[in-house]
C-alpha positions as CSV (number, residue, x, y, z in Angstrom):
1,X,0.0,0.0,0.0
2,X,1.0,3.1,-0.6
3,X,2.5,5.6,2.4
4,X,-0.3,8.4,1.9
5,X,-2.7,6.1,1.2
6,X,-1.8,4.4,4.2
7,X,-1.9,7.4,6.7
8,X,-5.2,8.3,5.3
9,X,-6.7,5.0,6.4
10,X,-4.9,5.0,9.8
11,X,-6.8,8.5,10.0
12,X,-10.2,7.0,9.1
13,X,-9.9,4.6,11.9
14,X,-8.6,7.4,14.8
15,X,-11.7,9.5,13.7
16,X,-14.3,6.8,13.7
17,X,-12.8,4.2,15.9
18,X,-9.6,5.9,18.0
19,X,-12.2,6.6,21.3
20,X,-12.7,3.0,21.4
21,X,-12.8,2.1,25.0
22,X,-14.1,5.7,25.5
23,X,-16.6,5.0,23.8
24,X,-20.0,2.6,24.8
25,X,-20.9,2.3,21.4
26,X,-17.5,0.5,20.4
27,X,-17.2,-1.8,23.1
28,X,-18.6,-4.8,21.4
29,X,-16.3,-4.5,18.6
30,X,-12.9,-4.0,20.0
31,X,-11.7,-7.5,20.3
32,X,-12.9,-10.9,18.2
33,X,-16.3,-12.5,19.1
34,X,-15.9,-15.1,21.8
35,X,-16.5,-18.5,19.9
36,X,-16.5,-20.7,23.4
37,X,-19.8,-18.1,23.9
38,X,-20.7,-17.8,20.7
39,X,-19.8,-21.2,19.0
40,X,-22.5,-20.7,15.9
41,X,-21.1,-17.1,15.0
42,X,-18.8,-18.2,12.3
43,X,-21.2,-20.4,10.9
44,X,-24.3,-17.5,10.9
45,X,-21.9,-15.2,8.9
46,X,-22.2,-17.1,5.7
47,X,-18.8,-17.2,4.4
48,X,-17.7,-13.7,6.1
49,X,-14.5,-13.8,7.6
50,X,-15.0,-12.5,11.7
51,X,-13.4,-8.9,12.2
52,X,-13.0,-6.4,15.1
53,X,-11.5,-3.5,16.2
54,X,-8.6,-4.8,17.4
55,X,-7.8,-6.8,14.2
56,X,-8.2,-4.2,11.9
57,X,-5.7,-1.9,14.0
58,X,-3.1,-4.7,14.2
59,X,-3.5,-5.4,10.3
60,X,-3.3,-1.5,9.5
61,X,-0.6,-1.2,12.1
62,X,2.7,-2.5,10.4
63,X,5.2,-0.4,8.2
64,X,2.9,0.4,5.1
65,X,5.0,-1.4,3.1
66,X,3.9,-4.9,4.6
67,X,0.5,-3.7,5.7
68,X,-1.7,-6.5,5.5
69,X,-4.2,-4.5,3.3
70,X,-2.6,-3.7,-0.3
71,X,-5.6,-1.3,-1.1
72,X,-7.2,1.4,0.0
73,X,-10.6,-1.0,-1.0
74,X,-9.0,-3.8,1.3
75,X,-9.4,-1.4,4.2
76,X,-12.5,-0.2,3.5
77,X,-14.0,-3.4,2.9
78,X,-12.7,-5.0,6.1
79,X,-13.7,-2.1,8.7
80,X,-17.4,-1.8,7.0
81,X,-17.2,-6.0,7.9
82,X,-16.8,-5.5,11.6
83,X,-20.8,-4.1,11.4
84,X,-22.1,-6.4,8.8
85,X,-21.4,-9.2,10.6
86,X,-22.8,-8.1,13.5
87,X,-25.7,-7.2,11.6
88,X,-26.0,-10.9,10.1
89,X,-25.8,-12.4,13.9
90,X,-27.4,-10.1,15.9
91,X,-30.2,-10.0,13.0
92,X,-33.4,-10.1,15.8
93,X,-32.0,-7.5,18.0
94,X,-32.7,-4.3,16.6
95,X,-30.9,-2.0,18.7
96,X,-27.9,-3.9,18.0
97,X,-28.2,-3.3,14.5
98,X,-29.4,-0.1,14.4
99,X,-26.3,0.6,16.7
100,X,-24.1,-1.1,14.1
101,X,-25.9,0.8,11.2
102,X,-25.0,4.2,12.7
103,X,-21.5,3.1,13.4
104,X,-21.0,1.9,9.8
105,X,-22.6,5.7,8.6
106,X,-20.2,7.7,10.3
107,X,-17.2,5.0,8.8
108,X,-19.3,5.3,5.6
109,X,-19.7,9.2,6.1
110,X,-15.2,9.3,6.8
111,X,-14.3,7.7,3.9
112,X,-16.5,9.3,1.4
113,X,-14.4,12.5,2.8
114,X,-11.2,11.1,1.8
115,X,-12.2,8.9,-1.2
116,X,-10.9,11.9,-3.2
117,X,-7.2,12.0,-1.7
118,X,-7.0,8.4,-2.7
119,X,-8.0,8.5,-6.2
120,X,-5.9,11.9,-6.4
121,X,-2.7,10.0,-5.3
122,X,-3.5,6.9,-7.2
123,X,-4.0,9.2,-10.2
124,X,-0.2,10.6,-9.6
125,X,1.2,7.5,-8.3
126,X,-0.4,5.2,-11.6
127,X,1.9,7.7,-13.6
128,X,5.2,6.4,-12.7
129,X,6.2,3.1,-13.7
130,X,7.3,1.1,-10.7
131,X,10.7,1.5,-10.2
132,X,10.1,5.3,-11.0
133,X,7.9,5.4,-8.2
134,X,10.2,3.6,-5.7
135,X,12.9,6.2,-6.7
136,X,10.8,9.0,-6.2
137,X,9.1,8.0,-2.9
138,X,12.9,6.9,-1.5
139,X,14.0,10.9,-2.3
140,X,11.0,12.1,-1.0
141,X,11.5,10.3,2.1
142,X,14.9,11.4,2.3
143,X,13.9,14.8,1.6
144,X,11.1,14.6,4.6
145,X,13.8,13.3,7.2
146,X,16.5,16.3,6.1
147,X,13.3,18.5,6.8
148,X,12.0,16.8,10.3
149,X,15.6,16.7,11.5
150,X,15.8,20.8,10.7
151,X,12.4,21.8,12.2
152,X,14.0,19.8,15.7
């Protein structure tokens, strides 16, 4: 994944999910459903793969260039997961949903914000060819240290 890409999905989740334990509404989704108390979740998602808070941070949470998601997509789709599968289980509980559903609109609501920074830097990024772009985003980096190291 790309660096800016990747910053710009580490900010989606501080500004919809970085409260977590601050927040009631998050609870339920910080860590990976218990399966010793809820053995039949994995098989009432339907071929979903389970996914929580926690998970999503320690994916997104390496060195972008071994982040676990390779697109901005990957991210996306993973973090909107946490609340669909919730929805699928908790399906006859509809404060549970609707809790999930106004979760998943603010997520929804974040990225729709930043959608444009993506396909901006893809648009730039898709014009190098690859070892251009590793080039580039080597001096860059260079160029951001020399700066950093200044400004302190």
């Amino acid at each position: 994944m790309d660096q800016q890409i990747h910053k710009i999905c580490n900010n989606i989740y501080k500004k919809c999910f970085g409260k977590g334990k601050k927040n009631v509404k998050l609870l339920i989704f910080l860590n990976p459903v218990d399966l010793n108390r809820y053995p039949d979740y994995i098989t009432k998602l339907n071929g979903n793969k389970p996914m929580d808070l926690s998970s999503l941070k320690k994916q997104l949470n390496v060195k972008y260039t071994k982040s676990a998601y390779a697109t901005f997509d990957d991210f996306c789709k993973d973090a909107r997961l946490i609340f669909e599968n919730c929805k699928i289980y908790n399906a006859a509980d509809p404060a549970l949903c609707q809790q999930a559903d106004e979760i998943l609109a603010q997520l929804n609501s974040q990225i729709a914000s930043e959608v444009g920074k993506v396909e901006e830097r893809l648009a730039k990024i898709s014009t190098y060819t690859f070892s251009e772009y590793e080039q580039c985003e080597t001096i860059l980096n260079q160029c951001l240290n020399v700066h950093t190291i200044k400004e302190t």
